[in-house]
Structures are given as C-alpha cells and as structure tokens.
DRENDO-1510 file (C-alpha; in Angstrom, 1 decimal, always signed):
<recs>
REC; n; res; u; v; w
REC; 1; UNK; +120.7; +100.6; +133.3 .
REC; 2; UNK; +117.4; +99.1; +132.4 .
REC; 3; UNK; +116.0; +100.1; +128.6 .
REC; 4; UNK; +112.1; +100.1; +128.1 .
REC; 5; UNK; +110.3; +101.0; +125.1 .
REC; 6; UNK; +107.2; +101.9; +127.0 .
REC; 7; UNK; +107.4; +105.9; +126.5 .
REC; 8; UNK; +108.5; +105.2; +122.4 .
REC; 9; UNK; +105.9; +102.5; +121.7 .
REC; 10; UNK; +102.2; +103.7; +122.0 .
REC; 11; UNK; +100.9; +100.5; +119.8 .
REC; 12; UNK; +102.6; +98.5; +123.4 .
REC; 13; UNK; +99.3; +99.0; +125.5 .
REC; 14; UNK; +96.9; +98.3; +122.8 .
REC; 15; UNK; +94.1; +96.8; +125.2 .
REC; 16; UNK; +94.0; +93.6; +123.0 .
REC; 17; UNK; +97.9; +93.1; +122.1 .
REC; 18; UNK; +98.1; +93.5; +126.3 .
REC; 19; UNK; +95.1; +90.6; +126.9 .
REC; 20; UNK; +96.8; +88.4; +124.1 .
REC; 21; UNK; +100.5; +89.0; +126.4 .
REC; 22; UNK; +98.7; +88.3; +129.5 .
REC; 23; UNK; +96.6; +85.1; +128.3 .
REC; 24; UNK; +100.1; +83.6; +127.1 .
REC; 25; UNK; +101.9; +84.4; +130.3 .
REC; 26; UNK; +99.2; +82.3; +133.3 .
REC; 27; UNK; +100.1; +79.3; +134.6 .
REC; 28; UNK; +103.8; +80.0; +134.4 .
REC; 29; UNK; +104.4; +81.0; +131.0 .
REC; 30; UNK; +105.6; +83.6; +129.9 .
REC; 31; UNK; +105.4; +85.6; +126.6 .
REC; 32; UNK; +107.0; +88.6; +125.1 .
REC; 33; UNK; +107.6; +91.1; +122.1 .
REC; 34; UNK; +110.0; +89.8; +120.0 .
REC; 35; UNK; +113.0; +90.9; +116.8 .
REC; 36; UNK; +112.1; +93.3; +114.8 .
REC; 37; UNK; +109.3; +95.5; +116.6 .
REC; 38; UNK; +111.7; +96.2; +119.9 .
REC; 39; UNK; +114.7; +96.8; +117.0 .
REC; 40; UNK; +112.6; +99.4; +115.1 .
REC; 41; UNK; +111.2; +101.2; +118.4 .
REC; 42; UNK; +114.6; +101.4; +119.9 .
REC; 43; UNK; +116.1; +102.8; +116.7 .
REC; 44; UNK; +113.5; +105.2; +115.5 .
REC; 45; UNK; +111.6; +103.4; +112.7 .
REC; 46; UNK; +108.1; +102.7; +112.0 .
REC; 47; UNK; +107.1; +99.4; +113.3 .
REC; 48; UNK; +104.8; +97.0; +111.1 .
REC; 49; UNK; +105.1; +93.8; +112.5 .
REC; 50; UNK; +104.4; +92.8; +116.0 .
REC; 51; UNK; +105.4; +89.3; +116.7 .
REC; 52; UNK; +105.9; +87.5; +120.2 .
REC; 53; UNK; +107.8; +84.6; +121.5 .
REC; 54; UNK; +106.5; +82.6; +124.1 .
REC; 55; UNK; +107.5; +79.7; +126.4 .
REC; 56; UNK; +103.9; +78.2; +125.4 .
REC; 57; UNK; +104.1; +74.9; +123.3 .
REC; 58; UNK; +102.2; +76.0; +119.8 .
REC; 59; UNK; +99.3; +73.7; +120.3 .
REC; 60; UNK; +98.6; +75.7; +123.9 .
REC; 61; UNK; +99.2; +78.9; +122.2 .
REC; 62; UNK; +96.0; +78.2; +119.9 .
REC; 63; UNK; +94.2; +77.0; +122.7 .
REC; 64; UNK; +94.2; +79.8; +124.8 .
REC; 65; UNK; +94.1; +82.0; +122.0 .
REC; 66; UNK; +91.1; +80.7; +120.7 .
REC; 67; UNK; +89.4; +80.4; +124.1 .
REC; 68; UNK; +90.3; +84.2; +124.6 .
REC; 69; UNK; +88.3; +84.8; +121.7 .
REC; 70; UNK; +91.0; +85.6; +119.1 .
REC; 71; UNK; +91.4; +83.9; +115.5 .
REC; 72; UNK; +94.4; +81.5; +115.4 .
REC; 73; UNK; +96.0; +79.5; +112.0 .
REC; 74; UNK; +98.7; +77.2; +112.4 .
REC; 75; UNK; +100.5; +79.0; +109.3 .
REC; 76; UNK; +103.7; +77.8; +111.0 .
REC; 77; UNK; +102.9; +75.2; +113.5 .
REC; 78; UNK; +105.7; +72.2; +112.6 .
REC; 79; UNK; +108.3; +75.1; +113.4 .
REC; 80; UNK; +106.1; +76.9; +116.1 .
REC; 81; UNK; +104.3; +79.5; +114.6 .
REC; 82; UNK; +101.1; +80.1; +115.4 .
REC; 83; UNK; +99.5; +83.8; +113.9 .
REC; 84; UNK; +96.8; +85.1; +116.0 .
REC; 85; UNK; +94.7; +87.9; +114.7 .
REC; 86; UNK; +93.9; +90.6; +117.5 .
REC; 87; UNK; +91.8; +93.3; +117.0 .
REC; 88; UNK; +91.9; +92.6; +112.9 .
REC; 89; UNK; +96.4; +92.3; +113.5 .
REC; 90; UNK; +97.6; +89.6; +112.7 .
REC; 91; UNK; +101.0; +88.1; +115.2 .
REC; 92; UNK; +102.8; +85.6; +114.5 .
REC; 93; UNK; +103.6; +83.7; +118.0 .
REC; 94; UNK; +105.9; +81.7; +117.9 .
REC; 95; UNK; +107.3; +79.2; +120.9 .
REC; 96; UNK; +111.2; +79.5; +122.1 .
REC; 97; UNK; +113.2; +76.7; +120.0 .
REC; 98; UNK; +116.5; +76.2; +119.5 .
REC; 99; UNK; +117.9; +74.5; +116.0 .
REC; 100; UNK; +118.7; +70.8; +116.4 .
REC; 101; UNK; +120.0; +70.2; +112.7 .
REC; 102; UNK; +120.2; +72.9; +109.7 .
REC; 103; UNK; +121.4; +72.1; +105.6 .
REC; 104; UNK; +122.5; +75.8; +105.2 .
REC; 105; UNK; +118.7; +76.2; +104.0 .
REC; 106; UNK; +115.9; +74.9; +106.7 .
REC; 107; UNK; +116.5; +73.8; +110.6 .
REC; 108; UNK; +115.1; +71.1; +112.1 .
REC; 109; UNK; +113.9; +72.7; +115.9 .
REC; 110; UNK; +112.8; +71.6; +119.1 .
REC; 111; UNK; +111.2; +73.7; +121.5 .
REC; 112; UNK; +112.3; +75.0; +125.3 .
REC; 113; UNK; +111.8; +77.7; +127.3 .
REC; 114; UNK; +115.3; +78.8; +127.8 .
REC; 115; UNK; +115.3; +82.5; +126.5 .
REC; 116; UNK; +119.0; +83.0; +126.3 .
REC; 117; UNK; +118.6; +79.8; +123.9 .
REC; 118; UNK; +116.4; +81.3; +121.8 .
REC; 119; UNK; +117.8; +84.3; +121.0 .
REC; 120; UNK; +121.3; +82.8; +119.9 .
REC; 121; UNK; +119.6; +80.6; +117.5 .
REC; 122; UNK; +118.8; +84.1; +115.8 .
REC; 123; UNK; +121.1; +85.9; +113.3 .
REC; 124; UNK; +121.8; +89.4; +114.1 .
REC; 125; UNK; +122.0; +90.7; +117.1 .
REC; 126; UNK; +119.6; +93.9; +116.8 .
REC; 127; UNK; +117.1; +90.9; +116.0 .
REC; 128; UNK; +117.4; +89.1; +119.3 .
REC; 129; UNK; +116.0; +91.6; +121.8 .
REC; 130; UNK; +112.4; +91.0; +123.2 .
REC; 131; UNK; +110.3; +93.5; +125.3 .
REC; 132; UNK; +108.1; +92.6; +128.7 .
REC; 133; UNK; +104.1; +93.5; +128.5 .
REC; 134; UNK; +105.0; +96.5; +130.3 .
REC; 135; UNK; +108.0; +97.6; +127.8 .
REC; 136; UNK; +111.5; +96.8; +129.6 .
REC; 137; UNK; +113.9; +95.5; +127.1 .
REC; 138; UNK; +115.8; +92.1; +127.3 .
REC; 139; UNK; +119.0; +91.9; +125.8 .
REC; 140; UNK; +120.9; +88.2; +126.2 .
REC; 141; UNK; +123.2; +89.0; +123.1 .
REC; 142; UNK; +124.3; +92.6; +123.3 .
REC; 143; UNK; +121.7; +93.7; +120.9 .
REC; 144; UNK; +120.9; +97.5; +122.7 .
REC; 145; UNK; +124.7; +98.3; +122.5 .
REC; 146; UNK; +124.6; +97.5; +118.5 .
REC; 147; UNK; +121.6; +99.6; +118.5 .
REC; 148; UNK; +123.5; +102.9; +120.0 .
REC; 149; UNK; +126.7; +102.3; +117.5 .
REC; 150; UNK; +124.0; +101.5; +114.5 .
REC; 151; UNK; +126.3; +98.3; +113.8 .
REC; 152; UNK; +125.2; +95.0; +112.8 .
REC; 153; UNK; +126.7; +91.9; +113.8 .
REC; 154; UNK; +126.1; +88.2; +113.7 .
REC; 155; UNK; +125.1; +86.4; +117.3 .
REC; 156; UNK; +128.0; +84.5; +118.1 .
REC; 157; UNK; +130.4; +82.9; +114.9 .
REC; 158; UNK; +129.6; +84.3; +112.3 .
REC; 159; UNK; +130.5; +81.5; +109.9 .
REC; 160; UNK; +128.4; +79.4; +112.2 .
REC; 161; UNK; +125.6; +81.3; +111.6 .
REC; 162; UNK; +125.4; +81.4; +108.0 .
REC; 163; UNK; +126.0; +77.4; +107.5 .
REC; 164; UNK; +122.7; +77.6; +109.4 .
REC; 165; UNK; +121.1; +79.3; +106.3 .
REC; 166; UNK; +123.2; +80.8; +103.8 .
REC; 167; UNK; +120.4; +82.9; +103.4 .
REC; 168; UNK; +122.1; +85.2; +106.3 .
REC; 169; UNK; +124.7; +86.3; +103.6 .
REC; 170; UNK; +122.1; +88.3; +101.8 .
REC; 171; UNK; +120.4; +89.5; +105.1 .
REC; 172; UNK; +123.8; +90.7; +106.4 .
REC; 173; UNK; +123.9; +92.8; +103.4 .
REC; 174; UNK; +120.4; +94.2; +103.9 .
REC; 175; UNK; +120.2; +95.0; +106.8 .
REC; 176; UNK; +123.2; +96.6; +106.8 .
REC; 177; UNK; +121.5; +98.8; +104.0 .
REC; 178; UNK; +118.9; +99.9; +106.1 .
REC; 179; UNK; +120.2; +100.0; +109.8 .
REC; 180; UNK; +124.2; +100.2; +109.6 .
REC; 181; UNK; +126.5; +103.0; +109.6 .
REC; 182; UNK; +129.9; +102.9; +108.7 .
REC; 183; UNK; +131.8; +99.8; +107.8 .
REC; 184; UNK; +130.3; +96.3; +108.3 .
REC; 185; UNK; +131.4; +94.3; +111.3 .
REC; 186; UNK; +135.1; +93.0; +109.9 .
REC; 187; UNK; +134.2; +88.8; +110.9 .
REC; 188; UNK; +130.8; +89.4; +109.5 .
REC; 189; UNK; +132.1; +90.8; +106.2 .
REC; 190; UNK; +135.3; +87.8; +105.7 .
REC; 191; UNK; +133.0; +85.2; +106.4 .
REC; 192; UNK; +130.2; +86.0; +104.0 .
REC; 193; UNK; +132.9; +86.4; +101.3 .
REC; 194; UNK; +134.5; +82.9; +102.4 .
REC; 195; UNK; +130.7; +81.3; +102.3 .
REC; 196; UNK; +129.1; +82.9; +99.1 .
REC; 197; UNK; +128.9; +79.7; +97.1 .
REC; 198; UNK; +126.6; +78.8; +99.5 .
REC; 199; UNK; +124.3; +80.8; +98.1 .
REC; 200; UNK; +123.8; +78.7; +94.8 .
REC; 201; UNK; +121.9; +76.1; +97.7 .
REC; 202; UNK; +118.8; +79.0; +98.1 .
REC; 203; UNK; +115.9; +79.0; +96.3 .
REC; 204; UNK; +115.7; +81.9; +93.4 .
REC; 205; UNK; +112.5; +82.8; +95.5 .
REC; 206; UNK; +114.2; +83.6; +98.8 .
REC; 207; UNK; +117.4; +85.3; +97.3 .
REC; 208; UNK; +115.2; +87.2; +94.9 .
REC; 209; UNK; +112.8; +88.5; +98.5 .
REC; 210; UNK; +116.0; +89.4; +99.8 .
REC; 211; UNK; +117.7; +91.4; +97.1 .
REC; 212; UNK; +114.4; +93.1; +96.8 .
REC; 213; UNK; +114.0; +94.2; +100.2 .
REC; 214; UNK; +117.7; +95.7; +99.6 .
REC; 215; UNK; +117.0; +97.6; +97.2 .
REC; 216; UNK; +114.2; +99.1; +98.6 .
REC; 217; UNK; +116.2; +101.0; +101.2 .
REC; 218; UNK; +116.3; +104.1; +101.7 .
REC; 219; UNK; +120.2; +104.3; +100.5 .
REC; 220; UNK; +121.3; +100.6; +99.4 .
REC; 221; UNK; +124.7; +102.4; +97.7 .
REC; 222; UNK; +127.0; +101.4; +100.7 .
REC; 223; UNK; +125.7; +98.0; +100.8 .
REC; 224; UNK; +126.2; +97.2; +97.3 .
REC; 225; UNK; +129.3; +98.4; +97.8 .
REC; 226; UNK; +130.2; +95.8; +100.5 .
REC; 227; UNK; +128.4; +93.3; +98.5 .
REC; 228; UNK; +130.8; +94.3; +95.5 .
REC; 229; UNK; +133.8; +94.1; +97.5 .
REC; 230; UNK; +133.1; +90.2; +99.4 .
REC; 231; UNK; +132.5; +88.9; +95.5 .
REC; 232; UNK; +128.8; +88.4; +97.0 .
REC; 233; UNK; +127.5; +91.1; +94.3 .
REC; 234; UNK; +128.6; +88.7; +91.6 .
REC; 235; UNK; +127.5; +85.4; +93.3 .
REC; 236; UNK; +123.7; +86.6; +93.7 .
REC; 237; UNK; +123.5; +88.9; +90.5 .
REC; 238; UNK; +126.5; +87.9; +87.9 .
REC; 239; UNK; +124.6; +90.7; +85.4 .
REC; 240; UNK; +126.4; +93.0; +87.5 .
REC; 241; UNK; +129.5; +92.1; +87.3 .
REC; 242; UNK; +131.4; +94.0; +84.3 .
REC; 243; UNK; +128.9; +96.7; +84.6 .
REC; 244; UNK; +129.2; +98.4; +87.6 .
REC; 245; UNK; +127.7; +100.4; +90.2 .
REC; 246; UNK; +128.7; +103.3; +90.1 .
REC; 247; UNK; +125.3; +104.8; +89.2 .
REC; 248; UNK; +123.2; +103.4; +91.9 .
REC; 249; UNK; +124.5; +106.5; +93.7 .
REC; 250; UNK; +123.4; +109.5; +90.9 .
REC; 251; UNK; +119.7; +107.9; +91.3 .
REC; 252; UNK; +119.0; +107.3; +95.2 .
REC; 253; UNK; +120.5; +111.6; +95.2 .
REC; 254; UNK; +118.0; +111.8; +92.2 .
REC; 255; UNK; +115.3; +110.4; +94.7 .
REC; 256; UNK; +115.8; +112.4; +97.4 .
REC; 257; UNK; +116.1; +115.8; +95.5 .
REC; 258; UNK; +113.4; +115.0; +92.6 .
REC; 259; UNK; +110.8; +113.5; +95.2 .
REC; 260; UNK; +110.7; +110.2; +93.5 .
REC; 261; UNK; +109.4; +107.1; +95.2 .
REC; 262; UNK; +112.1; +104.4; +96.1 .
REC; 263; UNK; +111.5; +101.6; +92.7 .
REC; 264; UNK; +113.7; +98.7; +93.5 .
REC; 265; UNK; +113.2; +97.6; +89.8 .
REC; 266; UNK; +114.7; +101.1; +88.5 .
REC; 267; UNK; +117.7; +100.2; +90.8 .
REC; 268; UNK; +118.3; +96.7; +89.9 .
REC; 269; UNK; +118.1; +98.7; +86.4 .
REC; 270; UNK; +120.9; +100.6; +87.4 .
REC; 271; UNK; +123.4; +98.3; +88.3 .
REC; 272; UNK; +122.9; +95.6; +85.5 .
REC; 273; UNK; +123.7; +95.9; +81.4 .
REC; 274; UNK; +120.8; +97.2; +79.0 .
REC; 275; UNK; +120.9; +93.7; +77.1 .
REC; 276; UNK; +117.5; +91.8; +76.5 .
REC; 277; UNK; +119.1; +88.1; +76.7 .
REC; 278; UNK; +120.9; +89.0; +79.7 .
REC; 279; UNK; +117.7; +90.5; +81.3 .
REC; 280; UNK; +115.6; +87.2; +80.3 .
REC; 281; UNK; +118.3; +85.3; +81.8 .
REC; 282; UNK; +118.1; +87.0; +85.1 .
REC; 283; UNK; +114.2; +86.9; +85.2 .
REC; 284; UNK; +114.4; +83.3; +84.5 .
REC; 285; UNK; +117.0; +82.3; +87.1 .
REC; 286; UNK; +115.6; +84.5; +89.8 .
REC; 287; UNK; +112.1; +83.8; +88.9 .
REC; 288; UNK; +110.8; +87.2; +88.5 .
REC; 289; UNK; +107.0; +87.8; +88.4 .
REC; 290; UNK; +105.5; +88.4; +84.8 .
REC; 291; UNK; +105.8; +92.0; +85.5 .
REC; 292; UNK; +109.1; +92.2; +86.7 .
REC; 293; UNK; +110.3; +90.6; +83.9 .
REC; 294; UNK; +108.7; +92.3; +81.1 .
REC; 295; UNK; +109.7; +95.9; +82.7 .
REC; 296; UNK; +113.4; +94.8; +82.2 .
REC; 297; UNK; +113.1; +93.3; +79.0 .
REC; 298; UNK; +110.9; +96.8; +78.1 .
REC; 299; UNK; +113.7; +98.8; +79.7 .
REC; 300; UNK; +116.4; +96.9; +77.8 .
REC; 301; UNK; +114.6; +96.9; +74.3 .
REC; 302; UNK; +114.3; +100.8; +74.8 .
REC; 303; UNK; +116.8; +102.5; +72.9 .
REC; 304; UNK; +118.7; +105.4; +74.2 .
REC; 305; UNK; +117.4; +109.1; +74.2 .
REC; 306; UNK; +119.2; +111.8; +73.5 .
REC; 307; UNK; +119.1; +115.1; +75.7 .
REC; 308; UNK; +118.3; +116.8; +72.6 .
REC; 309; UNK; +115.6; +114.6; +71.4 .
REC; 310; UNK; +112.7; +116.7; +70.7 .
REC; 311; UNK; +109.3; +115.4; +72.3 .
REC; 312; UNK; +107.6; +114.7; +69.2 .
REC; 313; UNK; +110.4; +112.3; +67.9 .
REC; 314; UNK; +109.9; +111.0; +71.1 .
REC; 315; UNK; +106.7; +110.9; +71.2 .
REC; 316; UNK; +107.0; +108.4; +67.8 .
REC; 317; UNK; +109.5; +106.4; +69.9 .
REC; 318; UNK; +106.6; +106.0; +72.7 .
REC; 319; UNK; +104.1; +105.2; +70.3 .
REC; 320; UNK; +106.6; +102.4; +68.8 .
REC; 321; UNK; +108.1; +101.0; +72.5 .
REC; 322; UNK; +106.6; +100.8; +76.0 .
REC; 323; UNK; +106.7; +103.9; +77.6 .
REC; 324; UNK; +107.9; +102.5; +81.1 .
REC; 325; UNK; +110.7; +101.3; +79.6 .
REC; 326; UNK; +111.6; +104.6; +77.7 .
REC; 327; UNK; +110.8; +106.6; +81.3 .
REC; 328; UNK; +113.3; +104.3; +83.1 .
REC; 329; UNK; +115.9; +104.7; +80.9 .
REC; 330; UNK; +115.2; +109.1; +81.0 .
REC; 331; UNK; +115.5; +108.4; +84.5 .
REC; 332; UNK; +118.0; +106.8; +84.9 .
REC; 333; UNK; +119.7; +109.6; +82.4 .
REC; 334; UNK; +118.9; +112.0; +83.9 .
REC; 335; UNK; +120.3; +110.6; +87.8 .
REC; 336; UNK; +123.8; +110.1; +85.9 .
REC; 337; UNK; +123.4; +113.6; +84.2 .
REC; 338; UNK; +123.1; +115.3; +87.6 .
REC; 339; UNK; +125.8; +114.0; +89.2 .
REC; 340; UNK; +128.2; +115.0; +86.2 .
REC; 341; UNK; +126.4; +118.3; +86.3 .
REC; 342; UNK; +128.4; +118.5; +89.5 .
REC; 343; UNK; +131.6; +119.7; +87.5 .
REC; 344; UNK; +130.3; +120.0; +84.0 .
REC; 345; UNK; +128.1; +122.7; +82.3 .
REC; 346; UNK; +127.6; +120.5; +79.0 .
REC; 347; UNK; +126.3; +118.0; +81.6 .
REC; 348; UNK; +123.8; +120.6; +83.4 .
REC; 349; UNK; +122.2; +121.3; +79.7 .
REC; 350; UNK; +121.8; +117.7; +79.3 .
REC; 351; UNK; +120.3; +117.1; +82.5 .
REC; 352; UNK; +117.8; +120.0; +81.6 .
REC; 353; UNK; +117.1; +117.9; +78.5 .
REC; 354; UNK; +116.4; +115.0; +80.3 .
REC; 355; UNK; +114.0; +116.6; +83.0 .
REC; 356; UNK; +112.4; +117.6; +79.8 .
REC; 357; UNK; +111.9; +114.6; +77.9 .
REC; 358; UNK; +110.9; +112.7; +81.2 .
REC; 359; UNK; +108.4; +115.1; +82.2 .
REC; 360; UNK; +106.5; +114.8; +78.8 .
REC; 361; UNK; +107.3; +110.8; +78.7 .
REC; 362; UNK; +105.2; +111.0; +82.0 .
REC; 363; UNK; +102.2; +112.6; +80.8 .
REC; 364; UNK; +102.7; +111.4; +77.3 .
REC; 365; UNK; +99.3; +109.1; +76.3 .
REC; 366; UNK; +98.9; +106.9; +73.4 .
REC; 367; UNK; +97.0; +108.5; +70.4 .
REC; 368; UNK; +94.3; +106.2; +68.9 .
REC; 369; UNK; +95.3; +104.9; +65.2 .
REC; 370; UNK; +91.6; +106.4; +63.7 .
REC; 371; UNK; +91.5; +103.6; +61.3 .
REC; 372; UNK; +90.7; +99.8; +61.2 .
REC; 373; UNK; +90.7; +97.1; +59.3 .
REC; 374; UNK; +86.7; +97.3; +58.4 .
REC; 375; UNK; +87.2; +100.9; +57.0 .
REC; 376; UNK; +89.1; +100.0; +54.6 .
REC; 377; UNK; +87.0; +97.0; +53.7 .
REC; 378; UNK; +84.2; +99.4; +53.4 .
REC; 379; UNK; +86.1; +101.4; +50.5 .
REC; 380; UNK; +86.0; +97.8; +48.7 .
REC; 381; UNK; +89.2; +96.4; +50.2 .
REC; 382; UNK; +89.2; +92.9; +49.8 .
REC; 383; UNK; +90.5; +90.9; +53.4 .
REC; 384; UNK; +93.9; +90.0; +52.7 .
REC; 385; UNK; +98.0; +90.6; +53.0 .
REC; 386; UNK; +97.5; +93.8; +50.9 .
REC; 387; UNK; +95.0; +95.4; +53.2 .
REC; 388; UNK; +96.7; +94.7; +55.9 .
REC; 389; UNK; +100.2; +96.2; +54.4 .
REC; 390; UNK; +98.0; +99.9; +53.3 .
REC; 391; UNK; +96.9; +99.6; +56.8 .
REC; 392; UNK; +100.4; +99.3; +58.3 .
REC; 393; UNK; +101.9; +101.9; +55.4 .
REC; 394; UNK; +99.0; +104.6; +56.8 .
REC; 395; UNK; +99.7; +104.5; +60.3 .
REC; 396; UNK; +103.5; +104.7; +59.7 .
REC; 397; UNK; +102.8; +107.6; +57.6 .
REC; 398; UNK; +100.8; +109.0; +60.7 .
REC; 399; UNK; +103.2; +108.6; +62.8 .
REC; 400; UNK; +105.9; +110.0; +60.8 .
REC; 401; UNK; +103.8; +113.0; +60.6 .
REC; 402; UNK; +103.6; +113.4; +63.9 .
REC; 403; UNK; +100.2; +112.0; +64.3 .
REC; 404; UNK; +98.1; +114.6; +62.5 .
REC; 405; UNK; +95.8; +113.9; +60.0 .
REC; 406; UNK; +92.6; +112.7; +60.9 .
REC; 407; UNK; +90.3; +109.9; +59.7 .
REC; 408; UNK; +89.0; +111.7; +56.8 .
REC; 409; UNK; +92.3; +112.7; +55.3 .
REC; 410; UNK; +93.9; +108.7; +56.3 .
REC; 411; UNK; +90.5; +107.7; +54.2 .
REC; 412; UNK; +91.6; +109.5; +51.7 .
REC; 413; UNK; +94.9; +108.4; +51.4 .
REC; 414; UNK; +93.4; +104.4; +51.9 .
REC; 415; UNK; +91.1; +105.2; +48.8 .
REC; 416; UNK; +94.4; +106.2; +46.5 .
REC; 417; UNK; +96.2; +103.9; +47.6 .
REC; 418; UNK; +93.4; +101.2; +46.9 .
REC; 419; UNK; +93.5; +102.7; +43.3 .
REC; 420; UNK; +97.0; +101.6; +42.5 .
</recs>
C-alpha cells in the first residue's frame, strides 16, 4: 500500500517549493523531500525544516537554482549541501552520497545517485524516508512501519552506525525523547552502552546541541531514564551521577499542569547537584554560553527557601542574590512538593508555600537604594573607605528594615553617623 503525505502536507504544493522540485528533476534528475519533514508529516508534528535530496551534483544544483531565479550559498558544498532560499525559505539540498571513510566524528563522502544508498548512510530509520513532488512516500529502510509502532531504530548495525559518528549515541537518546514510545529498540540500547566512551571524541559543542535539544522535549523523563541505565547519563553529564533523576519527573507534570514553558536549563537544573564548582566545571567542559553558565552558577549560589519564608524576608534574599536563580530553585520546589503532595498533606501546605513565594519572586522588582556616594559627600563626607563603609551600613539597615525609609530619613541617619 502506497503512503503519501499529499492530504497532511499543505506547505507540499507551495508554488515555489514545487518549481525548485521540478527545476532539480529535468534532464534526468531527480529530486525529492527528504528526513525530517516526511517524518514529522507522517507522525503528526509541526514541520520546520524542508530539505531535499537530489541526484544533482552540488555545483548543478546552484546552477539551476540560480538560473531559476532563487538565492543559492554553498554553506555545505565539500559535503553536498547547497541551501537555496525560495520564497524568503531557506532548503538545504543536498546531493545523494554515501560515506567512503568516517573517524566516529566526520565522513569523508562521495556522491551517487543510488537512493537505496543514500538513505542507509543515515542513522535512524524514521530519518531515511523521502517524499515525490506530488507526496507519495519512499521507504528503502522500513522507516513508515517504525512510524506506526512510534519506535526508533538504527538503519542497519547499530554498532556500525555509531562508529560512524558517536554523535548517534546522544541522537538515539533524543529522539527517542520526542518520537518513541515504550522501550528503546533492545540492539540500539546495548550498543550505545558498549560505545559510550566514544563520546569523549565529540566536540563539547555538538554533545552540548544535542543534550539541549533533549531536554527540550516535551517529556525527556523516559529518555534520561534509558540514558541512566546504558551508563550514557554519566558519560555525557558525570554531574549527574550521585544525584539523580528522580525529579526530572515532578517538573515536566509541573509544566503541563502550571502552564509553564519547556526551560531546558531548569531541567538540566534538575538532574545535577546545587554546587557552584561543580556547575563551573560543567559550563567549562561543555562550553556553555555566558548566559547559560551564569544561570547555573546563580541557581547554585541561591540558597534554599523555605515554604514558610515570608515574602519580605524574601524579598531581602532577592535584593541580595539574582532572582532567576532564587525562581529556579522555588520552581523546582515547588515541582518536588507536588508530587509528594500526592500522599502527604504537610507536603500540599508546602507546595501552597511555594506557589506563593514563586508567584511574588516573579513579579518581585528591585527597589532603588535612594542614596549615593555624592550625597553623602554633600553632607561633608570626605571620599574614602569610611564613606564607603556608612554607605554600605545604611543600605543594609534598609534592607533589614524591609526597605522603608526614604531618602530623607537615610540622610538623616548618614548625617549622625558622620557625627561619630
């Protein structure tokens, strides 16, 4: 039974995607949808990404591109990637090739026109399927029957596969996260526990992406899980290893039943230890951005809350800390809370408390400190260590009192203390 993706895919007949198909197929070429888009129409999901393989060698494909009036770079020409920009989209076209020589990180290729070729030189089988300009579905692997039982599994040996690119060990895992059901595919599973050392060869960049992209599924619990059992867990995150995972579970329910947007940071939160050093070693190795890093080191300085906290002591710890990092950790709380809540009444109260706190730590904002440096000056401070201590003893007294008094009574209590 033929499958076509013409009735689930109305972005198929866009009239310049269909000229950019038909330009690529004259003379005897031929050119099709490729990996991901066919995957995502034939399972449901949005589709962002519309690339095509064709039998056209990459220096063709920019000539007729260009001649047809379309914008072509060579972002990928050495390994046959050509992106063409249609209608303001950008596809990446990329000619059929088959690897002739792989380090377990990059592939040497040449290019051919055997399809069946092609698509075994890819790693999963839910990634190999193309799609004809008018929408029928080719399957060379057994990609649509993986599709129906929502299983992925490696094209041919698996072990194979990932000496290829060991970054297929992490890609196993995640996209397993976001289109598997059930248990992963048994000789997928052994051999990326027998290979994980090979993932010491990839670039902190690449296993960094790939993590990422992990934990930004919609449920990533049951592939950390996986990931936990194979010892792969511990070869791309050691943090993780004597602290668990457990509450990766309380916060994607928290998501769904709070509304709160998938944060792959505040997960990676949850699965590693609160401990600065640790977290600066981790943002070093993988090569987090500045941000990334200085959320997790802001998370990790951020002391623990209390469900009984009341908001203006917390309000003192927000002034003191970063507030990101304190909302993180009420988050995080409060997922853990809920899922005790479950069987525990203390729990429920504390989870109350938490909703609490987080709500005002979220629309919490940072009172002004009325006085400087000049006004003090002014009251005939001279520049100086001292003035700068009276100016650090006032504001901690206006914190303390909950950040009260105003500039006239702080300039009051700079002139005594300018007396003594």
């Amino acid at each position: 039974m033929s499958v076509s993706i013409a009735g689930r895919a109305d972005w198929l007949f866009d009239k310049h995607l269909q000229r950019l198909l038909a330009v690529l197929t004259e003379g005897g070429e031929e050119a099709r949808i490729a990996g991901g888009a066919v995957r995502n129409v034939l399972m449901g999901r949005p589709v962002t990404d519309i690339d095509i393989a064709t039998t056209c060698l990459p220096q063709e494909t920019m000539r007729r591109a260009k001649a047809e009036g379309f914008k072509a770079v060579p972002t990928g020409i050495d390994h046959g990637t050509i992106t063409v920009v249609a209608d303001g989209k950008p596809h990446e076209i990329t000619t059929l090739r088959a690897d002739v020589e792989t380090d377990g990180r990059r592939a040497k290729v040449s290019f051919g026109r055997d399809w069946k070729l092609d698509a075994e030189r890819r790693d999963f089988t839910i990634n190999a399927l193309y799609a004809e300009a008018d929408g029928r579905v080719v399957d060379l692997v057994g990609g649509i029957a993986d599709i129906e039982a929502r299983r992925l599994r490696f094209i041919g040996d698996p072990e194979a596969r990932i000496r290829e690119d060991y970054l297929r060990i992490l890609r196993f895992f995640r996209f397993f996260a976001w289109y598997g059901e059930g248990r992963p595919d048994a000789e997928g599973l052994k051999a990326c526990a027998r290979l994980k050392d090979g993932l010491s060869q990839l670039s902190a960049e690449r296993v960094w992406s790939e993590l990422k992209k992990l934990l930004s599924a919609p449920d990533p619990s049951r592939a950390l899980l996986w990931m936990r059992q194979a010892s792969v867990l511990t070869a791309a995150l050691p943090e993780s290893e004597k602290w668990g995972i457990d509450a990766i579970h309380g916060l994607t329910k928290a998501e769904k039943d709070l509304g709160w947007a998938v944060d792959p940071m505040l997960r990676l939160e949850a699965i590693v230890p609160p401990d600065a050093a640790r977290m600066k070693t981790l943002a070093e190795r993988l090569r987090l951005s500045t941000s990334e890093a200085d959320r997790l080191r802001h998370w990790a300085l951020a002391t623990a809350v209390a469900s009984k906290t009341t908001e203006g002591e917390l309000a003192k710890r927000l002034y003191r800390g970063d507030r990101q990092g304190f909302v993180d950790r009420l988050r995080l709380a409060l997922a853990s809370m809920r899922m005790r809540a479950v069987e525990d009444n203390d729990a429920l109260l504390e989870a109350g408390g938490f909703s609490r706190l987080l709500a005002f730590a979220a629309r919490w904002e940072k009172p002004l400190f009325p006085l400087k440096g000049a006004d003090l000056t002014a009251l005939g401070a001279t520049p100086g260590p001292k003035l700068g201590e009276i100016l650090k003893n006032l504001e901690a007294e206006w914190i303390e009192a909950g950040f009260a008094p105003d500039r006239g009574a702080l300039l009051d209590r700079a002139a005594k203390a300018l007396e003594t």
